[in-house]
C-alpha positions as a printed Julia matrix, in Angstrom:
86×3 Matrix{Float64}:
  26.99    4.63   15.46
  23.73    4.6    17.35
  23.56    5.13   20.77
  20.68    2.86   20.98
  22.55   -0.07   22.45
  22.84   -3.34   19.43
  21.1    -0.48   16.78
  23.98   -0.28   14.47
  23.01    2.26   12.49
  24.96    5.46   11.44
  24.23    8.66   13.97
  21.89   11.0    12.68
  21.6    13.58   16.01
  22.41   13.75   19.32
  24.07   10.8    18.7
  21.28    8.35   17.53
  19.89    7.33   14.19
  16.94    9.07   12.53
  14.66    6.47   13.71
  15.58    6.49   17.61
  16.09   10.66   17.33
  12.71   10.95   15.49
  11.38    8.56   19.03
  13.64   10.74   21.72
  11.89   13.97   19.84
   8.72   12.57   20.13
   9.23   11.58   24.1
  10.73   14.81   24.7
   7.64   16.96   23.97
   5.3    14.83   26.01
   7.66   14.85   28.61
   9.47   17.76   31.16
  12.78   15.68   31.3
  14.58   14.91   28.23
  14.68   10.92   27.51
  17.07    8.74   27.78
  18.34    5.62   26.24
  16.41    3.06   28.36
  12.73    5.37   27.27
  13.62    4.43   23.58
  12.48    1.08   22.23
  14.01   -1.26   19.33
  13.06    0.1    15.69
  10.72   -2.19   13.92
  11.79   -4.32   10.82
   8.87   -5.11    8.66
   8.92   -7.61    5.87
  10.66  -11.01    5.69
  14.39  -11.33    5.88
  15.25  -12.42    2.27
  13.35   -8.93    1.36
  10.41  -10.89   -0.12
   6.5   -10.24    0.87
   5.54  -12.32    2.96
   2.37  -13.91    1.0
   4.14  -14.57   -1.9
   7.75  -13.41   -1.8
   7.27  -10.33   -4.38
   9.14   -6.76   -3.87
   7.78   -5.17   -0.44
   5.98   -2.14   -0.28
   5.04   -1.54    2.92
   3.98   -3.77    6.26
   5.96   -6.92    4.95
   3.15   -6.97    1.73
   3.71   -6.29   -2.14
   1.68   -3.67   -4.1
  -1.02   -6.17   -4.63
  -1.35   -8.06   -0.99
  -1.13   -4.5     0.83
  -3.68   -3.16   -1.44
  -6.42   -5.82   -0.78
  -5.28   -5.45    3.23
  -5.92   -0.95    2.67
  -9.44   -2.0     0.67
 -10.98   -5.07    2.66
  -9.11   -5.0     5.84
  -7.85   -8.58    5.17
  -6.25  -11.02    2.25
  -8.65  -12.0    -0.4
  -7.11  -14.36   -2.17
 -10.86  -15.58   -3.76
 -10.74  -12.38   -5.81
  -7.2   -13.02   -7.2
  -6.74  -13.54  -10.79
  -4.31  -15.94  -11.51
């Protein structure tokens, strides 16, 4: 398990998951003393809980949006739901 305390996640190296060992790596190049748990901070979950995007509940992608709601967010920065064919 994680060291990270309430991760949960199997151990990757030096005892933490590949998301909190990919953050101590990064902190221990900036940094003259090696990191320790307290430096690390909670991973981020993205998307909704049921798995859903969170516009309109279709497979994720990435950032919590399907293909098409993530696209328009890349493109135009925002939602366009005006340019939507339905």
């Amino acid at each position: 398990m994680c060291a990270y305390p309430e991760c949960g996640k199997e151990a990757y190296c030096r005892g933490y998951c590949n998301g909190h060992y990919r953050q101590w790596l990064k902190l221990s190049k900036r940094k003259s003393v090696l990191p320790t748990v307290r430096s690390l901070t909670p991973l981020r979950v993205l998307g909704s809980r049921d798995g859903g995007c969170e516009v309109c509940g279709d497979p994720i992608k990435s950032s919590g949006l399907c293909n098409r709601h993530y696209t328009q967010m890349f493109v135009h920065g925002r939602l366009t739901p005006e340019l939507e064919r339905v």
